[in-house]
C-alpha positions as CSV (number, residue, x, y, z in Angstrom):
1,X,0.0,0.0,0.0
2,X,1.2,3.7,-0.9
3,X,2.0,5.7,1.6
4,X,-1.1,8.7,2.0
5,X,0.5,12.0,1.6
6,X,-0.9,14.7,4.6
7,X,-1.3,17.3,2.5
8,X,-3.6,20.5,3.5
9,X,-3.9,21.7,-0.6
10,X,-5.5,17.8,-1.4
11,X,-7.0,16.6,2.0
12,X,-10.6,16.6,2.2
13,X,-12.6,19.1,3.8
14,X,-14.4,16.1,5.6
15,X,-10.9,14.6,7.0
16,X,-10.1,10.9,6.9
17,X,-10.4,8.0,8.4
18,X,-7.8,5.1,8.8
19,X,-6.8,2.1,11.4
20,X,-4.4,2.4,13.7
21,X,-1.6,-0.2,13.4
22,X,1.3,0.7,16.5
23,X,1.6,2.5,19.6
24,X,-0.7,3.1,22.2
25,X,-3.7,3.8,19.8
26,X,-3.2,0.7,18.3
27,X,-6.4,-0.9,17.3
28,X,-8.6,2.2,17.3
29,X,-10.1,4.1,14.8
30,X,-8.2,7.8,13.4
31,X,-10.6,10.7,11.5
32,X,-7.2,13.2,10.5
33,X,-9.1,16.8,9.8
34,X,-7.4,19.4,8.6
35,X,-7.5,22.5,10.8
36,X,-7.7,26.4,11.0
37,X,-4.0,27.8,11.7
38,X,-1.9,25.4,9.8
39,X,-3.3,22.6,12.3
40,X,-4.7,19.3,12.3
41,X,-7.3,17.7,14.4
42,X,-6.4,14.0,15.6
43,X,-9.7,12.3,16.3
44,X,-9.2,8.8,17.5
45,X,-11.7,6.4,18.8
46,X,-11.9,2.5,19.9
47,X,-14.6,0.7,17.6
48,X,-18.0,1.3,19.2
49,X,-19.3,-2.0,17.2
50,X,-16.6,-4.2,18.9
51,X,-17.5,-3.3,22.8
52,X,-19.5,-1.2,25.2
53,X,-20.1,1.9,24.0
54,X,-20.2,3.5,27.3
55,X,-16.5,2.2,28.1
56,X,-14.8,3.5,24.9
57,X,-11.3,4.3,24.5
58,X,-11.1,8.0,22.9
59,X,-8.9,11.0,22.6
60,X,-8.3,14.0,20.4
61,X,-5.7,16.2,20.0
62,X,-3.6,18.7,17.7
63,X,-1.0,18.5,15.4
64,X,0.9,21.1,13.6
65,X,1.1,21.3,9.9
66,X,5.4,20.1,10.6
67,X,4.5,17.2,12.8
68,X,0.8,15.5,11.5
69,X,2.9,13.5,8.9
70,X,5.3,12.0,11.5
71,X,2.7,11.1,13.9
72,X,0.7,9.7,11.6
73,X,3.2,7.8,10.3
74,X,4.1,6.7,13.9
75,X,0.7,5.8,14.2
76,X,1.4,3.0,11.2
77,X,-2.4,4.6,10.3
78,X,-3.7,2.5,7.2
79,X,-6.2,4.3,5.3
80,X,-9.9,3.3,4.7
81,X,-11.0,2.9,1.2
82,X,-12.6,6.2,0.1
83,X,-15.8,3.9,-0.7
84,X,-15.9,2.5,2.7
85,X,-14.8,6.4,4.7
86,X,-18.2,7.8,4.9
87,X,-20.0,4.9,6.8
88,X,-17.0,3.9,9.0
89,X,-16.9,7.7,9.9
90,X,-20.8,7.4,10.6
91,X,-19.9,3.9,12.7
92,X,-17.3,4.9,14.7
93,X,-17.5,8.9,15.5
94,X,-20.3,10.5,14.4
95,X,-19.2,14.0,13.9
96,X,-18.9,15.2,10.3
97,X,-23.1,15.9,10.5
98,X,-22.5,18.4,12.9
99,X,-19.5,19.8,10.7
100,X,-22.1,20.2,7.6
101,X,-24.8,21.8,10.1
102,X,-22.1,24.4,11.3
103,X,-20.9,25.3,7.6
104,X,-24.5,25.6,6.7
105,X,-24.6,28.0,9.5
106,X,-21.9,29.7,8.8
107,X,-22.6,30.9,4.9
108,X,-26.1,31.3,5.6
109,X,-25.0,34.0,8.4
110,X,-22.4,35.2,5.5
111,X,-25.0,35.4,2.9
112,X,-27.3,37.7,4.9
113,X,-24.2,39.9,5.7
114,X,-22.8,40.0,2.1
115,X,-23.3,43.5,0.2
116,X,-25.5,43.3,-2.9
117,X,-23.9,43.3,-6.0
118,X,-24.7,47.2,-7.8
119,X,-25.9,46.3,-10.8
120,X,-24.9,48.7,-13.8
């Protein structure tokens, strides 16, 4: 398997999801987001379909832009199949729904700020 390059420019907006091969994560599910401020959001949970849901395993964190790669190569993270990201996602964390909800929000507040066009 290719190594996934952590690239801000070609990541997508919704982040992505992978398994967690080595160190003490190993096992559990990673959603990699890029951030605001050169960033990246670690999501990382145990798989809620393999236990109880109430005693999960979880933890989040951030990452700058220089260190994301190396931890995630740390990590040994193997990537989910693009076809197979959106349900896993859905599965194990639940949290992109809100994302769309607050980005809806957020240009419909822009919209009703934004200064009509003059027209000629």
């Amino acid at each position: 398997m290719e190594p996934v390059l952590i690239d801000r420019s070609s990541w997508p907006q919704d982040g992505r999801i992978g398994r967690i091969t080595a160190g003490e994560y190993a096992g559990s599910y990673l959603l990699l987001a890029a951030e605001i401020n050169d960033s990246w959001a670690f999501y990382i949970s145990e798989d809620p379909r393999a236990g109880k849901v109430d005693e999960l395993e979880a933890d989040d964190f951030w990452a700058t832009e220089e260190d994301a790669p190396r931890l995630v190569a740390e990590m040994a993270v193997v990537w989910a199949d693009e076809s197979q990201d959106a349900a896993l996602e859905k599965e194990i964390f639940d949290i992109r729904g809100e994302w769309h909800k607050r980005r809806r929000r957020g240009s419909m507040i822009r919209s009703l700020f934004r200064r009509p066009e003059q027209s000629d």
